[in-house]
C-alpha positions in Angstrom: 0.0 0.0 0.0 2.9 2.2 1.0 4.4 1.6 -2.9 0.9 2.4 -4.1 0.6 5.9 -2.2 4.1 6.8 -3.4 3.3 6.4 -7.2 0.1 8.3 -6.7 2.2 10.8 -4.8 4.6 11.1 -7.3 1.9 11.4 -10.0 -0.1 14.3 -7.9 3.4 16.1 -7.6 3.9 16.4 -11.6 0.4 17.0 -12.2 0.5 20.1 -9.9 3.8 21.1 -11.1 2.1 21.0 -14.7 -0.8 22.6 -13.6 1.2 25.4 -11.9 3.0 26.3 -14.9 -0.2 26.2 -16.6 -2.0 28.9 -14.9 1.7 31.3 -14.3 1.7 31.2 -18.3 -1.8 31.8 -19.0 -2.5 34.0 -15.9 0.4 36.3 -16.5 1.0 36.4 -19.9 4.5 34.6 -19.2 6.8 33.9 -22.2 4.9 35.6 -24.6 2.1 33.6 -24.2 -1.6 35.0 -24.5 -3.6 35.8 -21.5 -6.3 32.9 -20.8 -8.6 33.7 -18.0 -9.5 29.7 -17.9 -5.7 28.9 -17.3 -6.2 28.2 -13.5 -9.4 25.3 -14.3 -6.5 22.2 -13.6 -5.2 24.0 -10.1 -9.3 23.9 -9.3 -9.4 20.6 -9.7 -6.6 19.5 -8.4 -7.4 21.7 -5.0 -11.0 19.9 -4.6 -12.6 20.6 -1.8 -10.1 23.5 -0.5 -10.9 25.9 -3.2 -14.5 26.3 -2.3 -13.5 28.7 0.4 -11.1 31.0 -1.7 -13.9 33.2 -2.2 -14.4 34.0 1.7 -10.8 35.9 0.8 -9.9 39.0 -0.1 -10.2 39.1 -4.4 -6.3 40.1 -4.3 -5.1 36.3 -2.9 -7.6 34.8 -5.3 -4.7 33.5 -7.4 -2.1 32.8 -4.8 -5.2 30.8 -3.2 -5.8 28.9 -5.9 -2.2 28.1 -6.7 -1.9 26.6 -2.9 -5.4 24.8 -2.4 -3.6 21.8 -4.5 -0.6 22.1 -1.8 -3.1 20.9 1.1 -4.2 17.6 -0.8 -0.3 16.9 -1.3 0.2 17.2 2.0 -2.5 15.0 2.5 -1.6 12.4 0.2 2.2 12.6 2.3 0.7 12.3 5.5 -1.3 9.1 4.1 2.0 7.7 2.9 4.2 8.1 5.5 1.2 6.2 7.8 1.2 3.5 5.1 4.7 3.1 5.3 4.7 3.2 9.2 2.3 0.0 9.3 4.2 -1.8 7.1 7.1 -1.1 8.7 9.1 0.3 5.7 
């Protein structure tokens, strides 16, 4: 189970890292690339269910909210891990 929660770990991590770069292009206009206001959609739903509450923040850490929410489901996913690992005693 612990090898299981690793890969999916692992797989979460590039997604988000994908995702990120995603919405920094698109958001920002980064490398010459056009401004797409729908850039941040894979953070969203990556950041399930933490991104329902961005809105009860001020409009200015809307993005920096939504770049983050996805950090607090990879921390879950570690904290699962690490308790897989401890009952197997890897």
């Amino acid at each position: 189970m612990s090898r299981f929660l690793r890969g999916v770990l692992w797989v979460f991590v590039g997604l988000y890292a994908l995702a990120l770069i995603v919405f920094l292009l698109g958001t920002y206009g980064i490398a010459g690339v056009a401004r797409d206001p729908l850039s941040g959609v894979y953070l969203i739903l990556l950041g399930q269910p933490w991104v329902r509450w961005i809105d009860h923040l001020p409009e200015g850490a809307w993005p920096a909210a939504a770049a983050l929410a996805p950090a607090v489901n990879l921390l879950l996913l570690r904290l699962l891990e690490r308790v897989a690992a401890a009952r197997s005693g890897s």
